[in-house]
C-alpha positions in Angstrom: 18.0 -14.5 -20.9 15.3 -13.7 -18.3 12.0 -11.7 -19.2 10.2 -9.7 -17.1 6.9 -7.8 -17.8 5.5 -5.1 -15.1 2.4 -3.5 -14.5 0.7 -1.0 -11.9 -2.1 0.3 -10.3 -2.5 2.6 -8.3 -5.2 2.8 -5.4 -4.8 6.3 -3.5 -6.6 7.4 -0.5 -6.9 11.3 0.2 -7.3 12.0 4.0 -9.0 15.3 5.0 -10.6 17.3 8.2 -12.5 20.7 8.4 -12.5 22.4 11.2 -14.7 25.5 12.1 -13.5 29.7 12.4 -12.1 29.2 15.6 -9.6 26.4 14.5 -6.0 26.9 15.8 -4.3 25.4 12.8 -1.1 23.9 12.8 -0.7 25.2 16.4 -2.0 21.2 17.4 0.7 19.8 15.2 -2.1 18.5 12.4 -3.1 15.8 14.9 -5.9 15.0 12.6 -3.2 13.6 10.2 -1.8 12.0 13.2 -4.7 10.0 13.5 -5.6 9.3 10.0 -1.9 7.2 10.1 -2.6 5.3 13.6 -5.8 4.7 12.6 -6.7 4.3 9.1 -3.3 3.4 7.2 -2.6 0.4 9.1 -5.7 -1.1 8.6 -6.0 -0.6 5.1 -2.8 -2.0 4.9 -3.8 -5.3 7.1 -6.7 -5.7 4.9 -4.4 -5.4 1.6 -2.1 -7.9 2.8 -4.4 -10.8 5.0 -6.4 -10.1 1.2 -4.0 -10.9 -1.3 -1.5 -13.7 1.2 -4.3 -16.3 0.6 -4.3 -16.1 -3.2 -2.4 -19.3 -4.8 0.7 -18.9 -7.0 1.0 -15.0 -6.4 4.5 -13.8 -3.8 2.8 -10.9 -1.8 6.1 -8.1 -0.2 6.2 -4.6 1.3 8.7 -2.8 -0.8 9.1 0.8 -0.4 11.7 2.8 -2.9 13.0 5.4 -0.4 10.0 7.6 0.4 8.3 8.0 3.9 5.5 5.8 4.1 3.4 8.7 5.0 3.7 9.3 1.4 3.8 5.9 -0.3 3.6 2.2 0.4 4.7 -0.2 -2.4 3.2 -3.5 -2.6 4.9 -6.0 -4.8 3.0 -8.6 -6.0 4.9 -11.3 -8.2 3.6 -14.7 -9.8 5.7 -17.6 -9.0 6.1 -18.9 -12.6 6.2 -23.1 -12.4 9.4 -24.6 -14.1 7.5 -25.0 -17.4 8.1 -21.4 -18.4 4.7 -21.8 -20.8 2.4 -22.4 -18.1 2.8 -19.0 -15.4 1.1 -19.8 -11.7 -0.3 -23.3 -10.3 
């Protein structure tokens, strides 16, 4: 039989903008939002995975469970367990 531990840990980034008296609201379609994804998400993402790629013995994936990426990117990161199933990594 196969074992399998899990663990998580959550690192969450808020975005926000304020905007003076005379703002229009969502009349410009939140394009501050707009921007925060073009601009910010991917990079934070490049930096997560060109990070954690170089790091020996661990599997690094994009696996999202069905919600918008907007909203949630799941990163799986697995050790690659040697034959000897005492001795985990390289």
């Amino acid at each position: 039989m196969d074992y399998r531990e899990e663990c998580e840990w959550t690192l969450r980034f808020e975005g926000s903008a304020s905007f003076g008296e005379d703002y229009d609201g969502e009349l410009d379609g939140y394009a501050w939002r707009e921007r925060f994804y073009s601009e910010i998400a991917p990079r934070v993402l490049r930096a997560v995975f060109r990070e954690l790629q170089d790091v020996p013995g661990w599997k690094i994936r994009p696996a999202n469970r069905g919600r918008s990426s907007e909203d949630e990117v799941l990163v799986k990161v697995e050790l690659e367990v040697n034959d000897d199933p005492g001795v985990p990594g390289d």
